[in-house]
C-alpha positions as CSV (number, residue, x, y, z in Angstrom):
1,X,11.0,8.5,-16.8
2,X,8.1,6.4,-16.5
3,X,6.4,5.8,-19.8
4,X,2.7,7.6,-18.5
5,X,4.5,10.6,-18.2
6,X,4.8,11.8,-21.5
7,X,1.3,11.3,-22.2
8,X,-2.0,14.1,-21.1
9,X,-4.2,11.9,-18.9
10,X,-7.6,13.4,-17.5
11,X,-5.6,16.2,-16.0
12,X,-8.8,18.3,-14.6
13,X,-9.9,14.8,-13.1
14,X,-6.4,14.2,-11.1
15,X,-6.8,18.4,-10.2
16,X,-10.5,17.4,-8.5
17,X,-9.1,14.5,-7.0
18,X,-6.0,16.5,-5.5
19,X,-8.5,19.1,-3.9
20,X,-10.5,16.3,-2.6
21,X,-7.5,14.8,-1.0
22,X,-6.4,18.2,0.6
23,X,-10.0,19.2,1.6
24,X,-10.3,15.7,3.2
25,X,-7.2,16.5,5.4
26,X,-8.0,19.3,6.3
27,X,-11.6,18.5,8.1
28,X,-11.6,17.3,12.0
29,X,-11.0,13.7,12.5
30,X,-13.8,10.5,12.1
31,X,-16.1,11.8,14.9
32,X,-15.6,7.9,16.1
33,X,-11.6,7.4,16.2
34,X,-12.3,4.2,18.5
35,X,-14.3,1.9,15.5
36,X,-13.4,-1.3,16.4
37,X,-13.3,-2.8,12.4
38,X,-11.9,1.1,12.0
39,X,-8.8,0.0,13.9
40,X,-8.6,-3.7,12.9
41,X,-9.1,-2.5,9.6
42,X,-5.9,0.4,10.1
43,X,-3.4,-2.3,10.9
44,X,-3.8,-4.2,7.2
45,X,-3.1,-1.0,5.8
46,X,0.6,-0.4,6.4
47,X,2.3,1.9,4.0
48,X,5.2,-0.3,2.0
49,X,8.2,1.8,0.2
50,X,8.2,1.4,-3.2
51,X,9.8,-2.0,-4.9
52,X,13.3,-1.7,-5.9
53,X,12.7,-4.4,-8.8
54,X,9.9,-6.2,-9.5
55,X,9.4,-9.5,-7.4
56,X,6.4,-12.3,-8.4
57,X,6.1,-13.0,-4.8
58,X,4.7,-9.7,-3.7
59,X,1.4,-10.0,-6.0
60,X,1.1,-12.9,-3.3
61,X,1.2,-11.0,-0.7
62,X,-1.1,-7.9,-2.1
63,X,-3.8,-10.9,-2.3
64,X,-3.5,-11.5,1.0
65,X,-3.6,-8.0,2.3
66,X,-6.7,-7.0,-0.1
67,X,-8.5,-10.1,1.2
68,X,-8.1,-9.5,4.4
69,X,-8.9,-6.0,4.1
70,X,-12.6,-6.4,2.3
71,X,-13.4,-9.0,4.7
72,X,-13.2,-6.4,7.3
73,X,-15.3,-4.0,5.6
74,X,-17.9,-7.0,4.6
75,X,-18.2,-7.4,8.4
76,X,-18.8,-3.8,9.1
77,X,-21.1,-3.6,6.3
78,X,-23.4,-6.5,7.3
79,X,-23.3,-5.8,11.0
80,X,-24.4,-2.1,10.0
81,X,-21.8,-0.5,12.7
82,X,-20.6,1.6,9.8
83,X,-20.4,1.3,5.6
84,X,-17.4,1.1,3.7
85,X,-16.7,4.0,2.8
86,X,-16.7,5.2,6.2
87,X,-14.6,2.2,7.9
88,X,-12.1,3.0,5.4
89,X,-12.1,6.8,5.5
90,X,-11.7,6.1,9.5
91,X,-8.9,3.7,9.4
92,X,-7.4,6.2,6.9
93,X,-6.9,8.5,9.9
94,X,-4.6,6.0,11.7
95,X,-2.7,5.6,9.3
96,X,0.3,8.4,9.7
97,X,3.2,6.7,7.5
98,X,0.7,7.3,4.9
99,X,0.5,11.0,2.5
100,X,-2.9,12.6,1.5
101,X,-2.6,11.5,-1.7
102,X,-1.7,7.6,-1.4
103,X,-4.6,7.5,1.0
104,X,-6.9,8.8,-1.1
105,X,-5.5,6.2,-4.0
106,X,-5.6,3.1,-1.8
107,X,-9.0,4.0,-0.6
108,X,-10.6,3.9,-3.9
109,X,-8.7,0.7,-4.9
110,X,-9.7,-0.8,-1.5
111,X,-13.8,0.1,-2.1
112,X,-13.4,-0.8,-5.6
113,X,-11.9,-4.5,-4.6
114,X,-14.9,-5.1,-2.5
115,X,-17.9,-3.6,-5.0
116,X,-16.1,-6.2,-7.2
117,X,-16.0,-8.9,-4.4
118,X,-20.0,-8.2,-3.8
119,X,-20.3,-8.2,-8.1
120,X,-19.2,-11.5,-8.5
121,X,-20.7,-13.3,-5.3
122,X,-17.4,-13.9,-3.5
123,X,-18.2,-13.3,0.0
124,X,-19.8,-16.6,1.7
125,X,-22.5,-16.8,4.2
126,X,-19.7,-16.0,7.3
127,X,-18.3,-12.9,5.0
128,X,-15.1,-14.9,4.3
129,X,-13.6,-14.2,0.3
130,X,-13.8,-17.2,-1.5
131,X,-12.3,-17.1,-5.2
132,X,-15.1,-18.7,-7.0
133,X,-17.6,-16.5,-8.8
134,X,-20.9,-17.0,-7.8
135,X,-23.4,-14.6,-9.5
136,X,-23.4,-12.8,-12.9
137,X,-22.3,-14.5,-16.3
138,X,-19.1,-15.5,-15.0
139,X,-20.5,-17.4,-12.4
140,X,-18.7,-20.8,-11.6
141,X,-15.6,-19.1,-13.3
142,X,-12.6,-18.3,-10.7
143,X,-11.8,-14.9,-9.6
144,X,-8.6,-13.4,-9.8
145,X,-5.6,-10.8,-8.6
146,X,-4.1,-8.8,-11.1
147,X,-2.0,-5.5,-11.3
148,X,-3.3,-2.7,-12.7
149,X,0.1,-1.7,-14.2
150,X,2.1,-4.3,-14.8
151,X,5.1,-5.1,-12.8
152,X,7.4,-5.3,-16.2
153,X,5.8,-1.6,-17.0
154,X,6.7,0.5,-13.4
155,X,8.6,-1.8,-11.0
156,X,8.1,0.8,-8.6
157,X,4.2,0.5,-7.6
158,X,4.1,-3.0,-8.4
159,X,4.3,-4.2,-4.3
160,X,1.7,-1.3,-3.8
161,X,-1.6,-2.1,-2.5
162,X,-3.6,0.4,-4.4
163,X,-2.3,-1.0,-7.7
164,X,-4.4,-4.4,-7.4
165,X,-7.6,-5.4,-8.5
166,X,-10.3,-8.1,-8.6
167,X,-10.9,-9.3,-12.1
168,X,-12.4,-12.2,-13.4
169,X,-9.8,-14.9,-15.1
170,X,-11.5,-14.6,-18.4
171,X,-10.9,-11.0,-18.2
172,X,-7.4,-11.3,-17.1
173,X,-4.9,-9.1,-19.2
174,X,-3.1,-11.4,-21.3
175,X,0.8,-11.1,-21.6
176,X,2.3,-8.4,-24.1
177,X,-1.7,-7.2,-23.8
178,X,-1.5,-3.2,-24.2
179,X,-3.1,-1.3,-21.4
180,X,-5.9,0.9,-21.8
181,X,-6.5,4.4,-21.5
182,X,-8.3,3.8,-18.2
183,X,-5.2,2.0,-16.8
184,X,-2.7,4.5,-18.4
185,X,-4.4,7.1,-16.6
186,X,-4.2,5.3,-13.1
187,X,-1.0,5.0,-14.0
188,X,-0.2,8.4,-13.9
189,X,-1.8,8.5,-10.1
190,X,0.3,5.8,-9.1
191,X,3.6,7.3,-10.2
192,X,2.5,10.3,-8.1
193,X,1.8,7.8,-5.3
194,X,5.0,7.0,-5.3
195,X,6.5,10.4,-5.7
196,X,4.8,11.4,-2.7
197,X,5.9,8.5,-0.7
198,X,9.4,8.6,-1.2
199,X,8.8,12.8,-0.5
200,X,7.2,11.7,2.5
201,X,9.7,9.5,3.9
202,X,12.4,12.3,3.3
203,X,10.8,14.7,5.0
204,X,10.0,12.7,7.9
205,X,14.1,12.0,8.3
206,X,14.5,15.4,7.7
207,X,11.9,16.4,10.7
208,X,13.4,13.8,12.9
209,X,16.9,15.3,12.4
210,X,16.2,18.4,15.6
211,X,13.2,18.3,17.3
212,X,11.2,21.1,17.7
213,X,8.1,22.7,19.1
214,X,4.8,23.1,17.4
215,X,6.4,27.1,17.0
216,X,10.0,25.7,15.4
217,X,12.1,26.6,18.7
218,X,14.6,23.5,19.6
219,X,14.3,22.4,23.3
220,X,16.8,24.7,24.5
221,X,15.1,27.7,22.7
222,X,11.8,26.8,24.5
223,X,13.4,26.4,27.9
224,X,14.9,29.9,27.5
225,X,11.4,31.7,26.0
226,X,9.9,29.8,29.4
227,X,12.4,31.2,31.8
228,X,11.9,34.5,30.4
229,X,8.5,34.4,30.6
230,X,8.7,33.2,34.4
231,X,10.7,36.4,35.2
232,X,8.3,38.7,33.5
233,X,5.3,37.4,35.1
234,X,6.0,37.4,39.1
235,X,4.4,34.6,40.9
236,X,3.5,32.7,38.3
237,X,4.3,29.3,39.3
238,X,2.2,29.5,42.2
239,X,-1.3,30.8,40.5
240,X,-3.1,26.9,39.3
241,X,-3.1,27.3,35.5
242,X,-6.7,26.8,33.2
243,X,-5.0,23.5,31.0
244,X,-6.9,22.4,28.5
245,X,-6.3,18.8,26.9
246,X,-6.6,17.1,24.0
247,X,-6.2,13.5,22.6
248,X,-6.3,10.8,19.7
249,X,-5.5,7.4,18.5
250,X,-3.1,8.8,15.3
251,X,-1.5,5.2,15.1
252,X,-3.0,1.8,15.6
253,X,0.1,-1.7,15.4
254,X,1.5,-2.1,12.1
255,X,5.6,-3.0,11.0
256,X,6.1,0.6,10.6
257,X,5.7,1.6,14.4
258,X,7.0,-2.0,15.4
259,X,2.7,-2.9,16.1
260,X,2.1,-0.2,19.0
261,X,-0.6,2.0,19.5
262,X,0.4,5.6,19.6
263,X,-1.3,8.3,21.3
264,X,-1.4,12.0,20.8
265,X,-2.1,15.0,22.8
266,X,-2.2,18.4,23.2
267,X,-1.9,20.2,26.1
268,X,-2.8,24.2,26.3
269,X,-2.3,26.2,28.3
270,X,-4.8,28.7,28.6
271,X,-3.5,30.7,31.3
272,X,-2.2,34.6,30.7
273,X,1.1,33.4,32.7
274,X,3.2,30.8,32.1
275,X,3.3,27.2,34.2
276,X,4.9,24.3,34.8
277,X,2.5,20.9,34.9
278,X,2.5,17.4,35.1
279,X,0.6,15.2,32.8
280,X,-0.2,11.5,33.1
281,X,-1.4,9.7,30.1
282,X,-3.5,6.3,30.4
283,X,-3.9,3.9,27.4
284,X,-6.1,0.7,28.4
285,X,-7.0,-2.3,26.7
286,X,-10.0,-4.5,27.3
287,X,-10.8,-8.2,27.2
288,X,-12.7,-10.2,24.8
289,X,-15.5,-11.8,27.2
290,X,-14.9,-10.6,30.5
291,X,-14.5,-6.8,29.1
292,X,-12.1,-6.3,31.7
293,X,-10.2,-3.5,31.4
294,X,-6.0,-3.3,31.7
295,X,-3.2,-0.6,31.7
296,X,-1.5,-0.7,28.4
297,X,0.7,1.9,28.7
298,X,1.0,5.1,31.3
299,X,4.1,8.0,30.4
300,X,4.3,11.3,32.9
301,X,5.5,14.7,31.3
302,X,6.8,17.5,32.9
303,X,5.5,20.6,30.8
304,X,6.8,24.2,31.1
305,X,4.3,26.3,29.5
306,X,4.0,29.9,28.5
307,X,0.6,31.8,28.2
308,X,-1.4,30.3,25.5
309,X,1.2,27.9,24.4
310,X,0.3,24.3,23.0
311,X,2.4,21.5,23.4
312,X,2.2,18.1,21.5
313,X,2.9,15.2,23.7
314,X,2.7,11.5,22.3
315,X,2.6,7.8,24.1
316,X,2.9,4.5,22.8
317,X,2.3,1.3,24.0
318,X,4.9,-2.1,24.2
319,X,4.2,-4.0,20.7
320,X,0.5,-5.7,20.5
321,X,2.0,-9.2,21.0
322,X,3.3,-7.9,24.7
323,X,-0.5,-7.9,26.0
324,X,-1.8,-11.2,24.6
325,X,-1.3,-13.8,27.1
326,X,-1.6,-11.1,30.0
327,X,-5.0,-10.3,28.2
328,X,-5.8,-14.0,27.7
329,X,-5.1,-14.9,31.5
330,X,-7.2,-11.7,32.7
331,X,-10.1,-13.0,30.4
332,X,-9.7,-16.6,32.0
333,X,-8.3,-18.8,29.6
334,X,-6.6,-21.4,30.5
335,X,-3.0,-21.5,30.5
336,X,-2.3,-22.9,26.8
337,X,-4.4,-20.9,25.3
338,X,-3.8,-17.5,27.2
339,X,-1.1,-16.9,24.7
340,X,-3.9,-16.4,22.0
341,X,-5.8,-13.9,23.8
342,X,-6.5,-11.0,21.7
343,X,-5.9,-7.6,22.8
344,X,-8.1,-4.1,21.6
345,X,-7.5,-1.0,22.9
346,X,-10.0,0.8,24.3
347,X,-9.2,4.1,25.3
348,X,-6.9,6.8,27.5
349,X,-7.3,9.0,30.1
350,X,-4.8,12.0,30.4
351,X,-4.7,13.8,34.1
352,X,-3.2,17.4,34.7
353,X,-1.8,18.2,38.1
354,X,-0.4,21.3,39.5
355,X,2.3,20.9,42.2
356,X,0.0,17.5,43.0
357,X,-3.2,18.7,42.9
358,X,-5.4,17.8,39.6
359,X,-6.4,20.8,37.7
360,X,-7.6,19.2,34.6
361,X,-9.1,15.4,33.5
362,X,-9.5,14.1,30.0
363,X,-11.1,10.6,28.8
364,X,-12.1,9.3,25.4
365,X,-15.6,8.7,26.9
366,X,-17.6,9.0,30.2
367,X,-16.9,5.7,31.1
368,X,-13.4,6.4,31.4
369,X,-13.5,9.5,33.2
370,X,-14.9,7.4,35.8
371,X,-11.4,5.8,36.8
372,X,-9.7,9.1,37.4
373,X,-12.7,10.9,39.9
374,X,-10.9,10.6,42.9
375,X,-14.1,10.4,44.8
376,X,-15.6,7.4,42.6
377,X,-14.5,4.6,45.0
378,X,-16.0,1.4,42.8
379,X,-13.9,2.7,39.5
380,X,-10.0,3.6,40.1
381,X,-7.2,3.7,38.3
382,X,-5.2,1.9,41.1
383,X,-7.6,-1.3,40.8
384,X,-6.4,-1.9,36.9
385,X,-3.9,-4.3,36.7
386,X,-0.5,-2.7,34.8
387,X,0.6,-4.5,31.6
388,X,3.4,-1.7,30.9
């Protein structure tokens, strides 16, 4: 048993923090899922199980995550698109291999990295994290990376991101050095951090074991509650169906999800009989310079629904290294350098159609829902070059 757990550490503190977390989850999404540093920012932030033993190498590799991390949120401080607190908490939402209450863990470590970046001076005039502390009375001293617990203490969180810290060297804990009560009680928090994750990875093997609709019935179970429907609602499949849709970035390229973007819907149907649709779904990317834009990824569904019903439908794109040279040629580069072109995903558009005629259009902005008006004959889907 891990050695903070026989101690009483600010329990009504972890108790306000726990309703935060659930409270947080509970409200609507970012109002703006498509932040650019939001989504840059998401893919640093990949979940990693917990260590099996303690390794020195993967303090090396938290410093490089972290840094690259705050650099982000510098940049999207200074530009005054959107404050840290709010890049984070939006980049948070991507983030699905992650539970409510590592999230909510990470975050803090994550803003508290870069107030103690901005303390010591350690952002130069670009934004870029240099080591060297520049302001305060450690200033000329280096900065460094340290755990909060110690990977000899709790193997276990010491590869995990919300576990490091910014500290300067003369402040370093030393060797054998006792932690204090303020690190024993984050200690606590980052056992249940990693009680929660290995929960959540369960669970999601467990979920993946039968798929099921949004109402538990299997595939087969749905089919049959469709068919019954059909018979108990005569001429049904003729009468065009009021679909209403849904949609949201809920993953953005990381290792766990092999660096694809994933895209969810939901599709309702708010009909008083049941129907049987088709739904195309849309993801496109845009260049650099040109601002061109490009197919990343288009999936059809065939959806039998009853009245009322909701279905969830998701899409993902190839991996992000699939569009680079595509994206690079598109935005004229020259041949070499093509390969480095860098790809951003820019939105979807999802189209319902009833025995081929559209009944319903959804895009993540005006600008989108441009491409699929059939009668808009400068902006069409057809004249986007595929990179699927």
């Amino acid at each position: 048993m891990p050695f903070f757990l026989t101690r009483s550490f600010a329990v009504s503190f972890l108790a306000a923090l726990i309703s935060a977390a659930l409270l947080t989850s509970a409200m609507a999404a970012p109002s703006s899922k498509f932040d650019k540093n939001a989504q840059r920012l998401a893919k640093s932030l990949a979940s990693t199980p917990a260590a099996k033993k303690a390794n020195p190498a993967d303090l090396k590799k938290l410093k490089g995550q972290m840094i690259t991390i705050i650099e982000i949120i510098e940049q999207s401080d200074r530009s005054g698109s959107t404050n840290a607190e709010s890049v984070v908490d939006k980049a948070m939402f991507f983030r699905e291999d992650m539970g409510d209450y590592e999230k909510m863990v990470a975050a803090n470590a994550i803003i508290n990295a870069w107030e103690n970046a901005r303390h010591y001076g350690l952002f130069n005039e670009s934004g870029k994290f240099e080591d060297r502390i520049s302001r305060g009375r450690h200033s000329g001293d280096p900065a460094i990376f340290e755990l909060i617990v110690p990977a000899e203490r709790y193997p276990k969180g010491s590869n995990q991101l919300s576990n490091l810290r910014i500290v300067a060297l003369k402040e370093k804990r030393q060797d054998g050095e006792e932690m204090d009560p303020r690190d024993l009680a984050f200690g606590h928090q980052l056992v249940k951090v990693i009680n929660e994750k290995q929960s959540f990875g369960a669970m999601q093997k467990r979920e993946a074991t039968i798929a099921t609709s949004a109402i538990g019935e299997t595939k087969e179970q749905s089919q049959a509650s469709w068919e019954r429907a059909v018979k108990e609602s005569e001429g049904a499949l003729d009468r065009v169906p009021r679909i209403r849709i849904e949609s949201s970035i809920n993953g953005s390229p990381s290792k766990g999800n092999q660096y694809r973007w994933r895209l969810v819907g939901n599709i309702r149907n708010q009909s008083v009989h049941p129907t049987d649709v088709t739904i195309s779904v849309y993801m496109l990317g845009q260049t650099e310079k040109k601002r061109a834009y490009y197919i990343m990824a288009k999936k059809d569904f065939s959806l039998k629904l009853r009245a009322n019903e909701i279905r969830e439908i998701e899409t993902f794109t190839k991996p992000e290294s699939t569009y680079k040279h595509k994206a690079g040629t598109l935005d004229g580069m020259p041949p070499k350098q093509a390969k480095n072109g860098k790809v951003d995903y820019r939105g979807n558009i999802v189209i319902a159609k009833h025995k081929d005629k559209v009944i319903a259009i959804h895009g993540s902005d005006a600008r989108l829902l441009n491409f699929a008006d059939a009668e808009n004959k400068d902006l069409s889907l057809g004249d986007i070059p595929s990179f699927f």
